[in-house]
N, C-alpha and C positions, 0 to 999 in steps of 0.2 A: 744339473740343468733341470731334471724330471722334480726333484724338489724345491726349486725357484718357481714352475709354472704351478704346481700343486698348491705351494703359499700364496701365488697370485690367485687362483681359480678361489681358492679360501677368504681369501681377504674381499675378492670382488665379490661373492656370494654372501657376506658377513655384512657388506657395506647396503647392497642391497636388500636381503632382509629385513636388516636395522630399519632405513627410509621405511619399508614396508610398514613395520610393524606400527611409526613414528607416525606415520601415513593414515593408519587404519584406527590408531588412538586417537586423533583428532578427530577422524570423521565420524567415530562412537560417542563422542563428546558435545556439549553447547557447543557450536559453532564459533558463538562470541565470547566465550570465557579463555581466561587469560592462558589455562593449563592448554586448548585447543589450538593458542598460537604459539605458544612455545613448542607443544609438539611437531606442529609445522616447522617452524624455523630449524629445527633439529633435522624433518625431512631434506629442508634445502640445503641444511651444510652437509649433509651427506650426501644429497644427488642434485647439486646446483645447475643440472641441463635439462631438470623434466618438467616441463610445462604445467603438466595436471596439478602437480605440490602448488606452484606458484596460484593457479586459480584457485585450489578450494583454499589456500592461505588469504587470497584477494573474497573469497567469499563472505571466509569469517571476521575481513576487517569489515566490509560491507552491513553484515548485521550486526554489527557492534559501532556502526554510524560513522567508521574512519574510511571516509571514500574516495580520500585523496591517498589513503596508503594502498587500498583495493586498485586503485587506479594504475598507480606505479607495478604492482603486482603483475595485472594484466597484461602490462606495456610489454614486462618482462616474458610472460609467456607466450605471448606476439614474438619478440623475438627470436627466443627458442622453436616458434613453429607457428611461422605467418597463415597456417592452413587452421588454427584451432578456431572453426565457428565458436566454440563454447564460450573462448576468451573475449573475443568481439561481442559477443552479445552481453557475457560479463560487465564487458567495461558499461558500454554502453547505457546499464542499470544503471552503475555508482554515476554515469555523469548526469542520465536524469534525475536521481534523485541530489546531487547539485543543483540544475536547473537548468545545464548544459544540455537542451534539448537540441538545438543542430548536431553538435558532435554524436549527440546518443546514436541519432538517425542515420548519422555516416558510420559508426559501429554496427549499427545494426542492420543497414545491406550490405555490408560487408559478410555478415553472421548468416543472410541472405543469400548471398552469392556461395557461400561455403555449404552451406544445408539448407536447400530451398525447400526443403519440407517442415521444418521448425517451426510448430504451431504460435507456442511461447514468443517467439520472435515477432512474428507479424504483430501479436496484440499489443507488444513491447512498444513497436517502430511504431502502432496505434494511439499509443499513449502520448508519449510526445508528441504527434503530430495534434492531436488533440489539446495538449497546453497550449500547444502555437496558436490554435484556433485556425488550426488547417483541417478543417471537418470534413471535403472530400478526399484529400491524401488517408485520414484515418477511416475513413468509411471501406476505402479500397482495399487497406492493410485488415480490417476486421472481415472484408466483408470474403479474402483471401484462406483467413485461418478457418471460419467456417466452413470454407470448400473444403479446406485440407483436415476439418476435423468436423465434422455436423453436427457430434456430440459434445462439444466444449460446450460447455455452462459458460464457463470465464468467456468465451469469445462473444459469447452472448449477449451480457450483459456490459462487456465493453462498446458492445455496438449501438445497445442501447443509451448506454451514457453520450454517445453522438447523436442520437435523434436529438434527446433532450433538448440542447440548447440551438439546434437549427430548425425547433419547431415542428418537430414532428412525433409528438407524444404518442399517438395510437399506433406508431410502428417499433416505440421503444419496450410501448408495452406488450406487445407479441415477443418481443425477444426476452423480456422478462419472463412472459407465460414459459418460454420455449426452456428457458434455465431452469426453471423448475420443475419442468418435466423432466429435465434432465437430471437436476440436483436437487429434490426437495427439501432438502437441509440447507441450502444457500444461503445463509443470512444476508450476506450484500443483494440479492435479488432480491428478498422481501423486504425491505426498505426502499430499493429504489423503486420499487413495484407501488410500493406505499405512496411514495412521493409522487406519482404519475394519479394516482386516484385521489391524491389530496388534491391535486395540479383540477382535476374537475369538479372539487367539493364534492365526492364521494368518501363523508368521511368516515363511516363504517365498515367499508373494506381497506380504508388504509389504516385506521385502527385494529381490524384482524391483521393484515400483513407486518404491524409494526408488534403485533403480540406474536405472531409467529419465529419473528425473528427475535425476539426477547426470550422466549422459549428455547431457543436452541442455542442464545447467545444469553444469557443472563447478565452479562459484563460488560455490555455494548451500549455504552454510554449517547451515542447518536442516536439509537432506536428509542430509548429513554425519551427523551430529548424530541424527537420530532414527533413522537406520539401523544408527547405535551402540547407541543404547538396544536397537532389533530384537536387535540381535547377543548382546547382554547377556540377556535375556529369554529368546534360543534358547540359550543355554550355552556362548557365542563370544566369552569374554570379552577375548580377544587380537584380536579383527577388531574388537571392540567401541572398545577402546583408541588402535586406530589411527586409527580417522572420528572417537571425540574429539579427538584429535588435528589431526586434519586440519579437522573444524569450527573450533578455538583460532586454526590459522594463517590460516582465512581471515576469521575474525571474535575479533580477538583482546580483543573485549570482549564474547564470548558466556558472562555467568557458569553457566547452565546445562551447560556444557560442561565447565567448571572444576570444578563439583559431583561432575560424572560420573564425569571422567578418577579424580577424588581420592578418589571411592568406588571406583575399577578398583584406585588404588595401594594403600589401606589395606585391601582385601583378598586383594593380594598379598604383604601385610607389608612396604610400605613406604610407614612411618608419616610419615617428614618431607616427602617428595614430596606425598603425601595432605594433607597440612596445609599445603604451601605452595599446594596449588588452592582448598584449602576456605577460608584467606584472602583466596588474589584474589576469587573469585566473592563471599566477603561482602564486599568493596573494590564492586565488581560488583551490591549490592543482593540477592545470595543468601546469607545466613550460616544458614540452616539447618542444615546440614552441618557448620558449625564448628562450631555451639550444641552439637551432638550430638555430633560427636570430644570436645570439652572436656569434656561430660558424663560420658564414658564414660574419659576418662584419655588419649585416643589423642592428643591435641593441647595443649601446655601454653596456661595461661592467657592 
């Protein structure tokens, strides 16, 4: 009998481990790489009742874009433990980044009601409310996380992204000032920072803030990109040209770019250059440009 419980205490302490070990390789690992979900899956056949396996398994389908496998993931560690805020807020992500912005929102007061301290949360339930174009539901959720954190940069510059489009630029831009005091490396803050001083034809401080951010992000094909427009707008249309450019090479499926470069060529007089951008970018989902070259003769049919 003492050696039947001795090989059970073994076996259970073996099987445990194992998860452990299977557990702790994945979360060492790429998230989204194939050997991180296989070690998952090896966690869950060996401890198919523990919730936590199933989310960071739901995490890594999530960054690897499978968010209808993250989804099923979460459901399951829902029902292993109706109490995990993490999983509810989980799901929540994979379904807005579907587009399932209602459901997100009923995940995440849920995730709410479970950790009402959860900064992340508010700015999350912020977000979707914000695709809806429910700008005071997200106002109140941004304006919640700031209470609960004063120091978020991110909550910050979420909140600012709500001014934005209810017209309230000089309060977006306080919160941009505020992330950057908080984060002076922010790249998303000096861009939208940028965009708020292009918003008043200030265009030498949104030229600095969009070289700021090129500075700490060298890879960031939008700061490119809208530092070109800057240039365009200030009567630079040769500096303009070249961060088209240079947005193209690092995001070579940025049809706005394509737009831009092709409206730099055809008002240089060079019509076939301009019509080979204003094709890609409609290839690209932008053919407004072309509609309008063909309209006007610059681009044959």
């Amino acid at each position: 009998m003492q050696l039947f419980i001795k090989t059970c205490i073994f076996t259970l302490g073996f099987l445990l481990s194992s998860t452990v070990i299977f557990a702790e390789r994945a979360n060492e690992q790429n998230k989204s790489s194939p050997q991180t979900l296989e070690n998952y899956n090896q966690a869950i056949h060996l401890a198919p009742k523990k919730a936590d396996v199933f989310i960071n398994r739901g995490v890594a389908y999530k960054k690897s874009g499978r968010y209808q496998s993250a989804i099923k993931d979460y459901d399951q560690a829902i029902r292993l433990d109706p109490d995990s805020a993490r999983a509810y807020h989980n799901r929540g992500v994979a379904k807005k980044k579907l587009g399932q912005y209602q459901g997100a929102i009923k995940d995440y007061g849920q995730a709410i009601r479970l950790d009402p301290n959860n900064v992340r949360t508010f700015i999350s339930r912020g977000v979707a409310y914000k695709n809806l174009k429910q700008y005071d539901l997200a106002l109140k959720d941004y304006d919640l996380a700031i209470l609960l954190a004063p120091k978020s940069a991110e909550a910050h510059i979420a909140r600012g992204l709500v001014y934005k489009p209810i017209g309230r630029p000089q309060d977006a831009m306080l919160d941009y000032d505020q992330a950057l005091d908080l984060d002076p490396r922010n790249v998303r803050a000096y861009i939208d920072r940028a965009d708020i001083h292009r918003h008043f034809f200030q265009y030498p401080r949104a030229i600095e803030d969009y070289n700021q951010a090129i500075r700490f992000d060298p890879d960031n094909a939008q700061a490119y990109y809208k530092r070109g427009v800057t240039h365009e707008n200030f009567g630079h249309p040769r500096l303009a040209m070249i961060d088209y450019e240079q947005a193209i090479n690092l995001d070579p499926n940025y049809a706005a770019a394509y737009s831009s470069r092709g409206n730099g060529h055809l008002n240089s007089g060079n019509f076939e250059l301009a019509c080979n951008d204003f094709r890609k970018a409609c290839e690209l989902g932008d053919c407004a440009y072309l509609k309008w070259a063909k309209k006007n003769g610059n681009c044959r049919q």
